[in-house]
matplotlib code that plots the C-alpha trace (Angstrom):
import matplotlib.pyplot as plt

x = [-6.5, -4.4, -1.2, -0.1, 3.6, 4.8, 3.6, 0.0, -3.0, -6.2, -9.6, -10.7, -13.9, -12.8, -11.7, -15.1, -12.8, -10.5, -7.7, -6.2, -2.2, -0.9, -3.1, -5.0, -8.3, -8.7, -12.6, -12.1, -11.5, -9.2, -11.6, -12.0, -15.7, -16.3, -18.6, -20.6, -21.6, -17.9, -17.5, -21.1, -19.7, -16.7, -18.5, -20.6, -18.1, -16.0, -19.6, -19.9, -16.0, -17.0, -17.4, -21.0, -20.8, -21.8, -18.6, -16.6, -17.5, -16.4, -13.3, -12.9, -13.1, -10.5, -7.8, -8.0, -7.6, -5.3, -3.2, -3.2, -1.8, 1.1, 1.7, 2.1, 3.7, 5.9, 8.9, 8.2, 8.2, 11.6, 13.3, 12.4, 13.0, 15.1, 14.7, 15.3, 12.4, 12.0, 10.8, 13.7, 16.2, 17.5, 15.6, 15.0, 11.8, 9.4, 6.3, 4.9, 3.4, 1.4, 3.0, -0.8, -2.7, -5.3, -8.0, -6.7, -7.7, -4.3, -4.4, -4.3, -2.0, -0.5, 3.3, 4.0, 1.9, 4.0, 7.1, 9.2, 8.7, 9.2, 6.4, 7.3, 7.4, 4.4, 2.2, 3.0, 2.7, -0.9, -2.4, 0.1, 1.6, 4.8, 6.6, 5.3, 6.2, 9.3, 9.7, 8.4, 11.1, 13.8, 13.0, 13.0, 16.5, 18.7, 21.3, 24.9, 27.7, 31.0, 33.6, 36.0, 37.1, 38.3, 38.3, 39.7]
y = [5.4, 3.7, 1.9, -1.4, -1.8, -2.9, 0.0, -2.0, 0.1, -1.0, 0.6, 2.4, 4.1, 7.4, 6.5, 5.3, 4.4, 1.4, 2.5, -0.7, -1.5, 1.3, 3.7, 5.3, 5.5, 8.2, 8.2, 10.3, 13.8, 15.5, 15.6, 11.9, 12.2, 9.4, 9.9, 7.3, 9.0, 8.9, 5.0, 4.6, 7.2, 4.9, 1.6, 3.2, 4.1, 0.6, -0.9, 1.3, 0.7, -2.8, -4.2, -6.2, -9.7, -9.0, -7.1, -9.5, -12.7, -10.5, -9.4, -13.1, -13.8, -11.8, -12.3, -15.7, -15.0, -12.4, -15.5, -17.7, -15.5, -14.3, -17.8, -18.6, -15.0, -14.2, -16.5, -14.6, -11.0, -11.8, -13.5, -10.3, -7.3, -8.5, -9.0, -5.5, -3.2, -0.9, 1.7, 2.2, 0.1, -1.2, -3.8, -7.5, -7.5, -9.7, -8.9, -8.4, -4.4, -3.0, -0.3, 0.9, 0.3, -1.6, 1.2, 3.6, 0.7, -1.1, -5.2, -7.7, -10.1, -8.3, -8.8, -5.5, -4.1, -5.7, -5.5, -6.1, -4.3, -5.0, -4.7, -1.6, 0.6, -1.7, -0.7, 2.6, 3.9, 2.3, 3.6, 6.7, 7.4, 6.4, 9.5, 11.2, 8.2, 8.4, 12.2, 10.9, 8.5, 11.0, 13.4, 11.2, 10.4, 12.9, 14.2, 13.3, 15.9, 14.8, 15.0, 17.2, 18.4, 15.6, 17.7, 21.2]
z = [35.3, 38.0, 36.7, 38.7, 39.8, 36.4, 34.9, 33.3, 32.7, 34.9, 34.7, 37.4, 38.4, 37.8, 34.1, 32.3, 28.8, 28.9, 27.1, 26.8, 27.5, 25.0, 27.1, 24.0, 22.7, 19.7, 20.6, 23.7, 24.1, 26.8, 29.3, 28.8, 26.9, 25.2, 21.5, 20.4, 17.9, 16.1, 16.8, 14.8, 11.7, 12.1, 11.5, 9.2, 6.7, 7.2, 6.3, 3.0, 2.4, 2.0, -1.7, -1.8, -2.5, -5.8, -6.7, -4.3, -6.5, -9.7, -8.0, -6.9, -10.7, -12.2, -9.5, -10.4, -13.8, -13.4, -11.3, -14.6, -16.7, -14.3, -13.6, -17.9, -18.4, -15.7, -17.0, -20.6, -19.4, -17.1, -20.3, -22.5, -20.1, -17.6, -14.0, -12.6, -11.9, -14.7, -12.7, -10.1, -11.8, -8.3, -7.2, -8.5, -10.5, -8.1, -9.7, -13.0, -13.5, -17.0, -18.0, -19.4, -16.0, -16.6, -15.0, -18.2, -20.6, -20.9, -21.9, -19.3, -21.0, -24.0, -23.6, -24.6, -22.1, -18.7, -17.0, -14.3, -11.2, -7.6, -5.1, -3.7, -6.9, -8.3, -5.2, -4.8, -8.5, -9.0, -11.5, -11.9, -15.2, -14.9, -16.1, -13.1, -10.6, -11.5, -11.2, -7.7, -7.3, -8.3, -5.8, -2.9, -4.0, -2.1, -3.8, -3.0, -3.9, -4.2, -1.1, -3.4, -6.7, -8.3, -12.1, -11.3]

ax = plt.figure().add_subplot(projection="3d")
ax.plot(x, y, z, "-o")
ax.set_aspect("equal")
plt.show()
């Protein structure tokens, strides 16, 4: 691959894979030989990653009722449990998480069941107990030791 004076990639005969401008492919080897074989497993499992539309339409369905009850319950869960995320405790509560994930059986709109949590700790814990997310949370946490003996 030749390089023109600004430092751009351009494909050359001697280089058979444009890279493109970052200069990369993952798809070629060292010695620069291409696989088709690994772009078709690629496609392949993007293809079976893919919901049908089947399962789309009933995903469809519930994120739209899903939406209706955030929408009526969000103010009601914010008035009862305050607005910080009752995971971390740090951050404003942006979004509304079940305590009882709702893959383990827990109730879509029981008040009981939801929270406060921002987006952060509501996407990462998924459908983690929430013991264990926070023993998660704690460890990432470093540890700060006080600059001196204040007590002795």
């Amino acid at each position: 691959m030749t390089t023109r004076g600004g430092g751009t990639p351009r494909r050359s005969a001697a280089d058979p894979v444009w890279r493109g401008p970052g200069g990369r492919n993952r798809n070629v080897d060292i010695a620069n030989n291409y696989d088709p074989k690994i772009d078709a497993a690629r496609a392949a499992a993007r293809a079976a990653a893919r919901p049908t539309p089947e399962q789309a339409a009933i995903l469809a369905a519930k994120r739209r009722h899903w939406d209706r009850i955030s929408r009526r319950l969000r103010p009601i869960v914010l008035a009862e449990y305050g607005e910080l995320c009752w995971l971390c405790q740090g951050a404003p509560g942006t979004t509304i998480d079940h305590v009882t994930p709702l893959s383990k059986g827990g109730a879509v709109d029981d008040l009981a069941n939801l929270r406060p949590c921002c987006s952060n700790c509501n996407y990462r814990r998924g459908d983690m107990d929430a013991d264990a997310f926070r023993s998660i949370l704690r460890a990432e946490r470093p540890k700060v030791r006080p600059s001196r003996n204040w007590f002795g």
